[in-house]
N, C-alpha and C positions, 0 to 999 in steps of 0.2 A: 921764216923758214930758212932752215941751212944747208938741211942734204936732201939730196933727193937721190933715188934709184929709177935709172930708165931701162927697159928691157924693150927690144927692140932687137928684129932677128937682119935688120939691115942695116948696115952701116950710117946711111944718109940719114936716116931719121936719130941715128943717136947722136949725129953733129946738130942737127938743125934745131934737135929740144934743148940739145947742154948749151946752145948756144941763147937760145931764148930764156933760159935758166940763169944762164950768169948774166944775162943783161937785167932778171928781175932779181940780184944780187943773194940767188944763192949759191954757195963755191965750190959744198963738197958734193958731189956728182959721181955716181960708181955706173957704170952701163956694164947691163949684161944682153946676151942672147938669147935665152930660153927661162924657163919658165921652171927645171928643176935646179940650174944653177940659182934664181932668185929667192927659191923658195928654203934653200940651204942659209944663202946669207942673209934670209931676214929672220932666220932662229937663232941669227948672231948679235945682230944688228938693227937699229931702230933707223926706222930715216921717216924726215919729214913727209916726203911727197916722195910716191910710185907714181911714174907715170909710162902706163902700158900702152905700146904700138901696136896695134893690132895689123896685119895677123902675123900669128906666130908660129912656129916649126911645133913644138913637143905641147902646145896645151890650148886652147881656145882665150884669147884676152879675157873676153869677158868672164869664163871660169875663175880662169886666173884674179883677174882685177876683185874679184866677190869674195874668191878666199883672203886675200890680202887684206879686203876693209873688214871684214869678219873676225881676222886674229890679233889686227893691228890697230893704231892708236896711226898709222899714216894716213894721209889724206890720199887718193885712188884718181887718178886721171886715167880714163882711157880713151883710146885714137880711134876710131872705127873708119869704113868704105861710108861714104853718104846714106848709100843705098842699104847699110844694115843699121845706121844710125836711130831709128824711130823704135825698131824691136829693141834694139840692144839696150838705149837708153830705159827701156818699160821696165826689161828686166831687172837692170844695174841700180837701178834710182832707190830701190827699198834700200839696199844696202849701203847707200852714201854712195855711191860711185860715180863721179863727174865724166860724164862721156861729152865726146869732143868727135867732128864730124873731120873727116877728110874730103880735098881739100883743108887745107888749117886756113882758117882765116885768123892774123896775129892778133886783130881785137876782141874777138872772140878768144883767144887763148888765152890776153891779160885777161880779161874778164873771169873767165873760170880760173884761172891760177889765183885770182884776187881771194876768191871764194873759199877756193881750200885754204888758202891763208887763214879768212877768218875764223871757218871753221876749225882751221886747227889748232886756232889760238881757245877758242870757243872749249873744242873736246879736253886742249891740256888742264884746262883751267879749271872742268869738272872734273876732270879724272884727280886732280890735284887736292878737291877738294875732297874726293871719294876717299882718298887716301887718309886724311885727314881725321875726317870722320869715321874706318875702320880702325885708327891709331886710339880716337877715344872711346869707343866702342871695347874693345880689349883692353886698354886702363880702366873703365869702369867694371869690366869682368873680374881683374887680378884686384884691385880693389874690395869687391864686394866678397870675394873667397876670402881673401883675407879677414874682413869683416867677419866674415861664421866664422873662422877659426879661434878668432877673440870674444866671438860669443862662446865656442862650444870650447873652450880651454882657458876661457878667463874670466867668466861668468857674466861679461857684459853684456846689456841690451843694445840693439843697432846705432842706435843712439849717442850713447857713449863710445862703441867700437869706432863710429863713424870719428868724432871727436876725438877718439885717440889718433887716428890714423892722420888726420890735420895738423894737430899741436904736435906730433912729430916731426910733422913734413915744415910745418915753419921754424920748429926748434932746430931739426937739423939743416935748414937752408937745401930743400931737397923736395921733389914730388911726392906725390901722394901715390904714385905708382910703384915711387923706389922702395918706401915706406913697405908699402903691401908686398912686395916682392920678399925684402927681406924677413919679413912675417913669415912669409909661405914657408923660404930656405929653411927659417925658424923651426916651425910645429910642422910642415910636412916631410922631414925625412927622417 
């Protein structure tokens, strides 16, 4: 992890986390107050780790902290009183949201900070891979149009379109995507 966003409507807790943050060597750190200024800069900005102090002036943490793990790809720390610790955490947990009791105890906070590490490493790594697999999902779509286009304009069976669209892409030292692309630019306009 590298950045993190703390929201935190007191002072003392945005020193006492940034400092626990850069001792677990992450550097870039934004602290805000409220809860509509966070929610502007994370339509800007991705950050590794939120971590919410509860309570806050303009929105409820734990609201807060649910819509954060809901829109975002960040890992959700939230701080609660002891005494709302057992609800809040019931509620938060579907959502991924690591709730954290006040009091802090510091082992208990590397410990959960450990977590959203792995998980974050965890989520980038599907999401990475989601990615991936949407990218050849849509190469096999412009592909296969391509493909009818050379049936229904060049009288080939899929077969042979398929094989054309190949022995292109190795003649022209080029994918099979670029192939069909310029096919499309070709016979669709």
């Amino acid at each position: 992890m590298e950045s993190a966003l703390i929201v935190s409507q007191v002072e003392k807790g945005v020193t006492f986390f940034g400092e626990l943050l850069n001792m677990a060597g992450i550097n870039r750190i934004t602290a805000l107050s409220s809860c509509g200024e966070s929610r502007r800069l994370l339509l800007e900005r991705e950050f590794d780790l939120v971590l919410v102090n509860a309570p806050l002036r303009d929105e409820s943490g734990e609201n807060f902290s649910r819509y954060v793990a809901s829109k975002n790809i960040s890992q959700v720390m939230l701080i609660v009183k002891s005494e709302f610790f057992d609800a809040v955490s019931a509620i938060c947990e579907d959502d991924g949201v690591l709730t954290i009791a006040k009091p802090i105890n510091k082992t208990v906070f590397w410990s959960a900070l450990s977590l959203a590490k792995s998980a974050r490493k965890r989520i980038k790594r599907v999401q990475d891979e989601n990615t991936k697999l949407i990218q050849k999902i849509e190469d096999i779509r412009i592909v296969d149009r391509a493909k009818c286009i050379l049936i229904s304009y060049m009288g080939m069976d899929e077969r042979e379109a398929h094989r054309y669209i190949e022995k292109q892409a190795m003649d022209m030292r080029s994918t099979k995507r670029e192939i069909a692309e310029g096919i499309l630019k070709t016979y669709e306009n």
